[in-house]
PAGUKOL-182837 format. One record per residue (C-alpha): x, y, z; residue number from 1; residue in one letter. Coordinates in steps of 0.02 Angstrom, whole numbers. Layout:
// residues N
+--------+--------+--------+-----+---------+
!     c1 !     c2 !     c3 ! num ! residuo !
+--------+--------+--------+-----+---------+
!      X !      Y !      Z ! NUM !       A !
...
+--------+--------+--------+-----+---------+
//
This chain:
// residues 105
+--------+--------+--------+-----+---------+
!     c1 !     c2 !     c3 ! num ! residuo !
+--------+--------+--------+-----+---------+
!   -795 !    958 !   -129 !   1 !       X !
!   -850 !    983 !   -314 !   2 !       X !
!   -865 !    831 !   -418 !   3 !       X !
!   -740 !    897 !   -520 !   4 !       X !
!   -608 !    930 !   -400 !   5 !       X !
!   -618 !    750 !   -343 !   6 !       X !
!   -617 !    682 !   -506 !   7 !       X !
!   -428 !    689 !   -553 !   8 !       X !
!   -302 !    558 !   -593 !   9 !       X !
!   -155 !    634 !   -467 !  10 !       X !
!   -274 !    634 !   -299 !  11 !       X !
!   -301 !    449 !   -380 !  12 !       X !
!   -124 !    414 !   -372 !  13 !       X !
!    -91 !    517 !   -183 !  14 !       X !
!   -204 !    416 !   -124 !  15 !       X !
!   -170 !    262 !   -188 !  16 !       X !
!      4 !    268 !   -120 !  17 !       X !
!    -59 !    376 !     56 !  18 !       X !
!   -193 !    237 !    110 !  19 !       X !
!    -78 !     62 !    111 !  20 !       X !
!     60 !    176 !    204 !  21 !       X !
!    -76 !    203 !    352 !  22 !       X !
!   -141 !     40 !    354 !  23 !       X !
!     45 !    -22 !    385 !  24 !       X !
!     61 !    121 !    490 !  25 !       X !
!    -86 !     47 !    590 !  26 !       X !
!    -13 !   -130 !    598 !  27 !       X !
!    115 !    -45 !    654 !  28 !       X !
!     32 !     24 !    792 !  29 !       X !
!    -75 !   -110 !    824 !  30 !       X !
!     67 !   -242 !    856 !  31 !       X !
!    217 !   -200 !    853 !  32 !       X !
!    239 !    -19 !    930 !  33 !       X !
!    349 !    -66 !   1050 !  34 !       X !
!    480 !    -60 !    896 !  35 !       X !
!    545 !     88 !    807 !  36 !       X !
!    476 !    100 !    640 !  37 !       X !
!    601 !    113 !    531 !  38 !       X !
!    751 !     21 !    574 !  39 !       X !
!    667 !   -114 !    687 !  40 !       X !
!    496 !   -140 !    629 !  41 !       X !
!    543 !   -172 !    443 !  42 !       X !
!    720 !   -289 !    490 !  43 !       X !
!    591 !   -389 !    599 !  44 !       X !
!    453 !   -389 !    428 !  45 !       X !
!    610 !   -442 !    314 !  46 !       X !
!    710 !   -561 !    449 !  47 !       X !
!    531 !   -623 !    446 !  48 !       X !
!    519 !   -629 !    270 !  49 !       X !
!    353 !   -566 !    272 !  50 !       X !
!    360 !   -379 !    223 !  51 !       X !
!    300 !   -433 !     53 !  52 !       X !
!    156 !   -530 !    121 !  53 !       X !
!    104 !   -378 !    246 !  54 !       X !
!    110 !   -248 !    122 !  55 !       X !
!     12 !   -375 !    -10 !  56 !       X !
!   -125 !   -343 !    133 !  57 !       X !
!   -106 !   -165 !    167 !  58 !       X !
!   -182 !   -143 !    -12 !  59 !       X !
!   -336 !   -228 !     25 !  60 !       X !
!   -393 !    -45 !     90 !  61 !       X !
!   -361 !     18 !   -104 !  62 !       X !
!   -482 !   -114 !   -163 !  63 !       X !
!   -612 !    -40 !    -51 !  64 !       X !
!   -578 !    173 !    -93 !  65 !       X !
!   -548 !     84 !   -303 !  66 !       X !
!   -771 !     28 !   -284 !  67 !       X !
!   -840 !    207 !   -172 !  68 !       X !
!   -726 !    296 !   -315 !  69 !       X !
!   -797 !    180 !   -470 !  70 !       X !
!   -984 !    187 !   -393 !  71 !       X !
!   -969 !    376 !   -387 !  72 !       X !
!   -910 !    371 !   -549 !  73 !       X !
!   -755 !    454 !   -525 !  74 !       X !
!   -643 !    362 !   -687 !  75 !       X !
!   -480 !    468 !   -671 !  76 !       X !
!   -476 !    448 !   -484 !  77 !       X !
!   -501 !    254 !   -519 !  78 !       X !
!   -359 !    239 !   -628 !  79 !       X !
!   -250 !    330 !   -517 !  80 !       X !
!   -290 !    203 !   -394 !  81 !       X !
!   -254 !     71 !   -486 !  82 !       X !
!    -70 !    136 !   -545 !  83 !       X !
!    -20 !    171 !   -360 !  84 !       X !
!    -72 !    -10 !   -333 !  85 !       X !
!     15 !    -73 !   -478 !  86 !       X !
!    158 !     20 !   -429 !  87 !       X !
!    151 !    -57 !   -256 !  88 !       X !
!    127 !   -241 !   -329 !  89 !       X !
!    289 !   -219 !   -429 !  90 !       X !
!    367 !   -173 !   -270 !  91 !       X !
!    316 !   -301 !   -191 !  92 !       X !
!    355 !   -437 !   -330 !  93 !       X !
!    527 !   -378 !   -319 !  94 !       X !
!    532 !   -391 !   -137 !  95 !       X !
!    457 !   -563 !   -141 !  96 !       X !
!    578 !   -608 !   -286 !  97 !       X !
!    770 !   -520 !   -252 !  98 !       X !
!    775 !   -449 !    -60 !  99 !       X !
!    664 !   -592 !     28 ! 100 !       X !
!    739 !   -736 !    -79 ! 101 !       X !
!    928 !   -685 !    -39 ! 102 !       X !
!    891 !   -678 !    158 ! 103 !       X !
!    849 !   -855 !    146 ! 104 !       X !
!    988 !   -966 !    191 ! 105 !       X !
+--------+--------+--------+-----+---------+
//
């Protein structure tokens, strides 16, 4: 693809928000795909209260596509990485902070 092409600030954000859904797609697979995905896999992650500490690590991936994207020099797709993760860290701190916390007993 052209420099260009790759260079834009919505492909940032796509894939920003595509890659931590497969890497908790993987875990998925990985572990626990004896479950169903929806319904069983994420009751277990929040019964668990650990759906905010699993998808805190499916962003690690980001990190990783946020320094090939930086190093190529690719800006606008760098800050559209780091919105969709931003976006996904306010998720999670109101997992962590309202849904986890009122499962506890």
């Amino acid at each position: 693809m052209e420099r260009s092409k790759l260079n834009n600030f919505i492909i940032g954000i796509i894939a920003g928000l595509l890659l931590p859904f497969i890497s908790l797609l993987c875990y998925w697979l990985w572990s626990f795909k004896f479950m169903n995905f929806v319904p069983q896999f994420f009751s277990f992650l929040l019964l668990g209260r650990v759906l905010s500490a699993v998808l805190s690590l499916c962003l690690i991936p980001n990190l990783g596509m946020f320094f090939l994207f930086i190093n190529k020099e690719y800006y606008k797709t760098t800050r559209g990485i780091l919105l969709s993760t931003l976006v996904y860290g306010f998720i999670i701190v109101i997992l962590k902070t309202w849904v986890e916390y009122s499962w506890s007993d």
